[in-house]
C-alpha positions in Angstrom: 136.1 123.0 98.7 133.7 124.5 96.3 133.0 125.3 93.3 135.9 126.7 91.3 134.8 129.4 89.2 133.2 131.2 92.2 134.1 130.0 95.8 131.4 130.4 98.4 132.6 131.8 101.6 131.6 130.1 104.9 131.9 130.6 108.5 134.8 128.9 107.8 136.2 130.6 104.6 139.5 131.7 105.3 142.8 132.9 103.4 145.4 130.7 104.9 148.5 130.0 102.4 150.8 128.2 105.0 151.3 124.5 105.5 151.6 122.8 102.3 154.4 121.1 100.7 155.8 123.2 97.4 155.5 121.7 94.2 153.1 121.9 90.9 149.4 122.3 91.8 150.5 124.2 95.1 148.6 127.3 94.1 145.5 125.4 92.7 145.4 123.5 95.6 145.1 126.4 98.7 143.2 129.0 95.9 140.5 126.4 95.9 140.6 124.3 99.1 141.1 127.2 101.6 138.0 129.4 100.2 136.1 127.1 102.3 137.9 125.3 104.8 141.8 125.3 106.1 144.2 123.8 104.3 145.1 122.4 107.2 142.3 119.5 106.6 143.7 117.9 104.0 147.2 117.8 106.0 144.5 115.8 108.6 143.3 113.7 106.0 143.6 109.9 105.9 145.5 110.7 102.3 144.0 108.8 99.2 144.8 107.6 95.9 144.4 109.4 92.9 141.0 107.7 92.4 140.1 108.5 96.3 141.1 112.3 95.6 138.9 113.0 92.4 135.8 111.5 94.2 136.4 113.4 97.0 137.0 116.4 95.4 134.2 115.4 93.5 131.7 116.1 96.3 132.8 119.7 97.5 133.7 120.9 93.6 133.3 120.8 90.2 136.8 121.1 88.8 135.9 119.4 85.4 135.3 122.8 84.1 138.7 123.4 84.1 140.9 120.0 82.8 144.2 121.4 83.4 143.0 122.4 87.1 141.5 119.4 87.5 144.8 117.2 86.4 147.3 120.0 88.6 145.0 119.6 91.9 144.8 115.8 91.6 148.5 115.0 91.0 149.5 117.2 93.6 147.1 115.6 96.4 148.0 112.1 95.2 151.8 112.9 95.3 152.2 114.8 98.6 148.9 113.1 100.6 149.0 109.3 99.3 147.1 106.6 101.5 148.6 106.8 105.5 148.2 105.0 108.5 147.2 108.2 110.2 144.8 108.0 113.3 143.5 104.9 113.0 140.4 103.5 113.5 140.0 100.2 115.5 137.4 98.1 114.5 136.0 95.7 116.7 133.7 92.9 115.6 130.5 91.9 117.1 127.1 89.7 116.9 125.5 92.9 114.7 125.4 93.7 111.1 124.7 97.2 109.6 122.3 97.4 106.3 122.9 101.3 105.0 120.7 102.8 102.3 122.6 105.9 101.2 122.2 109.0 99.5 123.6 111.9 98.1 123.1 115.5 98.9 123.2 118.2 95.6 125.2 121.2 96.4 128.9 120.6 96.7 130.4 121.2 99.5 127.4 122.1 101.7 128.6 120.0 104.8 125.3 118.2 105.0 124.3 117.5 108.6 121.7 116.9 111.2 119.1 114.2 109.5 115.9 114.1 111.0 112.3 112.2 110.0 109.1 114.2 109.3 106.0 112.8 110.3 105.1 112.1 106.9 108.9 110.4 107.0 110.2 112.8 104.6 114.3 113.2 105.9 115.2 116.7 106.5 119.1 118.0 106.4 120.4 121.2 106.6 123.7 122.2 105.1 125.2 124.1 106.9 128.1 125.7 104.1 126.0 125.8 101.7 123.4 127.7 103.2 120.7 125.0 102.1 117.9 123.2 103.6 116.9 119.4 102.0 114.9 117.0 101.5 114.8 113.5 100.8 111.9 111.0 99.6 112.9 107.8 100.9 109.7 106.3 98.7 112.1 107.4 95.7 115.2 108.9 96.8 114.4 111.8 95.6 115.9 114.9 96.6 115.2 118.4 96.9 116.9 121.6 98.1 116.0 125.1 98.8 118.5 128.3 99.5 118.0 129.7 103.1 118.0 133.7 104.1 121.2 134.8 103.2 123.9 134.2 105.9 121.9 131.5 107.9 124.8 128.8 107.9 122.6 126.4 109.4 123.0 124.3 112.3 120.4 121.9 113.0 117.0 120.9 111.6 114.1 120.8 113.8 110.2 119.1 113.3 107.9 120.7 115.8 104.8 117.9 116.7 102.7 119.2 113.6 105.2 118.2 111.3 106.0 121.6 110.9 110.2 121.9 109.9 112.2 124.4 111.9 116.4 125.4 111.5 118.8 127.6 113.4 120.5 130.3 112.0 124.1 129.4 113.4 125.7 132.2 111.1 123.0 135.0 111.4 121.5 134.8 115.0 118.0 133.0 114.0 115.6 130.7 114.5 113.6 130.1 111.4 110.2 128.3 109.9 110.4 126.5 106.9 107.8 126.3 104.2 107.9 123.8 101.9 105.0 124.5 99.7 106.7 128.3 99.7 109.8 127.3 100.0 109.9 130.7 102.0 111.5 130.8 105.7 109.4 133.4 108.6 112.9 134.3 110.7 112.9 135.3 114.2 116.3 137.2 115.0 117.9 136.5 119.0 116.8 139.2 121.0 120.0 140.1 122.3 123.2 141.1 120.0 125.7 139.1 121.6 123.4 136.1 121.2 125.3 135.3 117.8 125.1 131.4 117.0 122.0 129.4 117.6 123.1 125.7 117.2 121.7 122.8 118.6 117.8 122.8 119.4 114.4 120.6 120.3 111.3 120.9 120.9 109.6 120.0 124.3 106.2 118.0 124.7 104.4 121.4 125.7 105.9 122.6 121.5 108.3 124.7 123.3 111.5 125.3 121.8 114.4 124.8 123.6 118.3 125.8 121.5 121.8 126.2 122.8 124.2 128.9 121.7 127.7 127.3 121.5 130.1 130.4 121.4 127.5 132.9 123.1 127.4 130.6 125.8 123.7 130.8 126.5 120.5 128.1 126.2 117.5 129.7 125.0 113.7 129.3 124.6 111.4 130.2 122.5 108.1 129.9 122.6 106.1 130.0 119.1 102.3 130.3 120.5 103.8 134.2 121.8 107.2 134.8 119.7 109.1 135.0 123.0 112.5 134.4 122.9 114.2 133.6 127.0 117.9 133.2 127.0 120.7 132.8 129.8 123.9 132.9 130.3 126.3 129.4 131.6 129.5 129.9 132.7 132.4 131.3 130.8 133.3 128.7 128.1 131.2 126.4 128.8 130.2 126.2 125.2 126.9 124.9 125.5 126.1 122.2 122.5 123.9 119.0 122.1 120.5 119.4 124.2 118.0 116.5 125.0 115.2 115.9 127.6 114.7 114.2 130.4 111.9 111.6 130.5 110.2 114.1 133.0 110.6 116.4 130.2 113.3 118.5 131.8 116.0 120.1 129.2 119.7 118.9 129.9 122.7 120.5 127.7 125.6 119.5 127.0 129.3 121.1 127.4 131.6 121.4 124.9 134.3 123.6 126.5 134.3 122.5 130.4 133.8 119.1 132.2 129.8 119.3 133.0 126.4 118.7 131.5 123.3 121.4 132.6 120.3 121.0 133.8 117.6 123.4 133.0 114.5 124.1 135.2 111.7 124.5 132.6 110.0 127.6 134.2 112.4 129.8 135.8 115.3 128.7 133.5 117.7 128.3 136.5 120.8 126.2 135.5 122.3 123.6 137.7 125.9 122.6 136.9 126.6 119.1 136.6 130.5 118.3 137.2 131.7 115.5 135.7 134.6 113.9 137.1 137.9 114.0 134.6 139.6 117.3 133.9 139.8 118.0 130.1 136.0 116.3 129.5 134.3 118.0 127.1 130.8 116.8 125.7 129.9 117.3 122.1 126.6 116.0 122.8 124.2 114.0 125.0 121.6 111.1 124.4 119.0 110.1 127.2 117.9 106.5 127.1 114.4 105.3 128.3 115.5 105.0 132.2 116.5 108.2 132.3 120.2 107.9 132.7 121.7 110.3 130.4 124.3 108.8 128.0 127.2 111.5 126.7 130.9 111.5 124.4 133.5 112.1 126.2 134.8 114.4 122.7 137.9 115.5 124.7 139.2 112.4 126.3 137.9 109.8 123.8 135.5 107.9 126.1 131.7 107.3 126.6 129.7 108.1 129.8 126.5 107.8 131.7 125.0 110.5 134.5 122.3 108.6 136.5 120.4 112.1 137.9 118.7 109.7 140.4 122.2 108.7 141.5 124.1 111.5 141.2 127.2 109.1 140.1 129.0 108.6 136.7 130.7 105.8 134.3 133.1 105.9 131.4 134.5 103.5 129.2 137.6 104.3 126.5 136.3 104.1 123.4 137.9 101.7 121.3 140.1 103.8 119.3 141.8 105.7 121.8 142.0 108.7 123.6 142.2 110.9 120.2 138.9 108.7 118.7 136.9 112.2 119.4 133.3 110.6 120.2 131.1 113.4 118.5 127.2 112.0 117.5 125.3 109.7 120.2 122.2 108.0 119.7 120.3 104.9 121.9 118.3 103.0 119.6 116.7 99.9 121.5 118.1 100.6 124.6 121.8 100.4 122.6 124.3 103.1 122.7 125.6 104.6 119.1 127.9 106.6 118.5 130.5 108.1 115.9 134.7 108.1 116.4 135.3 111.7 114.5 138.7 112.1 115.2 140.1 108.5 113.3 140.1 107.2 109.7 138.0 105.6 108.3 135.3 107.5 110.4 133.1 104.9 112.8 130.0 103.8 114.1 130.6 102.4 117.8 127.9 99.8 119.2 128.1 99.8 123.1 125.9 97.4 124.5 125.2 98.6 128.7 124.1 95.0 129.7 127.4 93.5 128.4 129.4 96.8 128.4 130.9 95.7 125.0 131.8 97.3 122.3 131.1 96.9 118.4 132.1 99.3 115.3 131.8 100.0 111.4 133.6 101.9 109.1 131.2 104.7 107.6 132.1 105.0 104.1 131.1 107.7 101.8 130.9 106.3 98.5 134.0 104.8 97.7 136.3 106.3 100.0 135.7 107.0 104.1 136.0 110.0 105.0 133.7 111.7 107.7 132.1 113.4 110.3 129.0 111.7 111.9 128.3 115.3 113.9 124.3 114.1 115.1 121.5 112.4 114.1 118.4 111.0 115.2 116.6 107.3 115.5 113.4 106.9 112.6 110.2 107.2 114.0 109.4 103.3 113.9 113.0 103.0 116.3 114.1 100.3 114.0 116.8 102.9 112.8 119.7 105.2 112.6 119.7 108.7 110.6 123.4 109.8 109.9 125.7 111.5 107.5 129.3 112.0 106.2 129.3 115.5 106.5 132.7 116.1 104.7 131.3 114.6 101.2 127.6 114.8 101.9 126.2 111.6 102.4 123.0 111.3 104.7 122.6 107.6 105.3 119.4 105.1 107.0 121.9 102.5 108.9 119.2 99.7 110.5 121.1 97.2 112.8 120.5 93.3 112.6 121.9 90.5 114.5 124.4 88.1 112.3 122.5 84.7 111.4 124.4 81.9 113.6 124.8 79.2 111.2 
């Protein structure tokens, strides 16, 4: 949702009018919710009380402007989607604690994502509806937010060793340089037209740029000393997606359509397909921990796994909600594996310890309510902590682990 008197479209606008139940507020509801997302999402919903409703709606639009609206779109959502048992999460308890120091994006409705620390430990987003780039002072929790070239729909949010704060155009076919003194962004457009949807990119320790293109299925480089863009193709529907390095520095991608991981040969660009062993894996995205083995989310069978490249051989664990949990946004933070459970309610954080192989989890909440997605983050520069969001009410949280006092 967005804002009622003039919806924004996004890559997901759409005109869908199927699916809901009849009754007052009908109209309201899919003139509103589907000129930004499907109607379909709040069939998927966990469902909420009245309360839960308005401050969710809260987040994607103002509908205050209109009282009547406002009254019509609430009692329909509180009548036909109450609180439900659907897709639940299971929580298992631990020896950790979570401290989370939260805040809150401006736009409605952007679908905040991708926090990252500068060097100056500024926290960049991007969202990606909402065509916005942000910034947050964690001195004062100030935040700030700039438009973007029109069309961008950015993906991820980038800081090159400089400090410098880089984005990819995921709607428009760019990689872009932002300016925050300007506020001004220097665009590079793909070289190729069917290279459509930069999405998830990082920088190498030589400052070269390294990005996947999910639907294009391609992995790209750029190179900012020259301007030279370098893209090739994977296999059909492979859907490349989260992309890490090596600790020898060599780029590894993940697969979000077929069972494998690549690996990238850092000057001839050569890809070498990495099957993994269940039919039906797909990977959202990939974390590499400090011996090298490379830690991934299962996102299509609801597991987590490690690649040891020495090795050659792989492990996976079910996550603890299930086969549906949808593992999307992985992080190792000490040597600990985190990750978020997309597809339940209330959206998780899962703690998976490899020297005891057991699992921990939290509830994210967003506000008052819980209701998600984690889709990637990063660990602070000090490695003490966690960078994620909410990206369905735009929350971008610092989450910093602790053992529970024994008493």
């Amino acid at each position: 949702m967005l804002s009622a008197p003039a919806l924004a479209q996004s890559p997901s606008a759409n005109s869908e009018r199927t699916g809901l139940p009849d009754g007052p507020g009908k109209d309201f509801v899919q003139g509103i919710c589907s000129g930004c997302h499907q109607v379909r999402e709040i069939e998927r919903s966990l469902g909420y009380t009245r309360e839960g409703w308005d401050e969710l709606t809260s987040t994607m639009v103002d509908l205050k402007v209109d009282p009547e609206q406002h009254k019509a779109v609430l009692d329909y959502l509180a009548q036909h989607f109450p609180p439900a048992a659907k897709r639940p999460a299971k929580i298992i308890p631990g020896p950790y604690q979570i401290d989370t120091k939260v805040c809150k994006t401006i736009k409605l409705g952007q679908r905040a994502r991708d926090p990252v620390e500068g060097l100056d430990g500024m926290i960049w987003y991007v969202g990606q509806w909402g065509n916005v780039i942000g910034r947050i002072d964690p001195r004062t929790d100030a935040v700030k937010e700039w438009d973007l070239p029109d069309s961008t729909f950015p993906h991820s949010v980038i800081i090159d060793k400089a400090g410098g704060v880089w984005f990819l155009g995921n709607g428009n076919g760019t990689i872009g340089k932002f300016d925050p003194e300007t506020g001004k962004s220097t665009v590079f457009k793909m070289p190729q037209t069917d290279a459509k949807d930069p999405h998830t990119g990082e920088f190498d320790n030589e400052g070269v740029f390294w990005f996947s293109l999910q639907q294009s299925d391609m992995i790209g480089r750029f190179d900012p000393a020259t301007k030279e863009t370098k893209l090739v193709k994977t296999k059909k529907n492979a859907k490349p997606y989260g992309i890490k390095f090596g600790t020898d520095g060599t780029p590894w991608v993940a697969c979000n359509g077929s069972p494998c991981i690549y690996k990238v040969d850092r000057k001839t660009m050569e890809l070498t397909e990495i099957k993994l062993p269940l039919p039906g894996t797909t990977v959202r995205r990939i974390e590499i921990a400090e011996d090298g083995r490379i830690w991934y989310v299962n996102s299509g069978k609801g597991r987590l796994g490690v690649y040891d490249p020495v090795t050659g051989k792989s492990a996976e664990w079910d996550s603890p909600s299930g086969p549906s949990s949808h593992p999307y946004g992985i992080n190792v933070l000490e040597g600990v594996v985190w990750y978020n459970e997309s597809g339940v309610r209330p959206d998780t954080l899962v703690r998976f310890d490899p020297k005891t192989e057991q699992f921990q989890s939290f509830p994210i909440a967003s506000g008052n309510i819980y209701a998600g997605i984690h889709r990637n983050g990063h660990v602070t520069r000090d490695g003490q902590s966690l960078l994620v969001h909410q990206s369905a009410t735009g929350y971008i949280m610092k989450v910093t682990p602790r053992p529970i006092a024994v008493r």
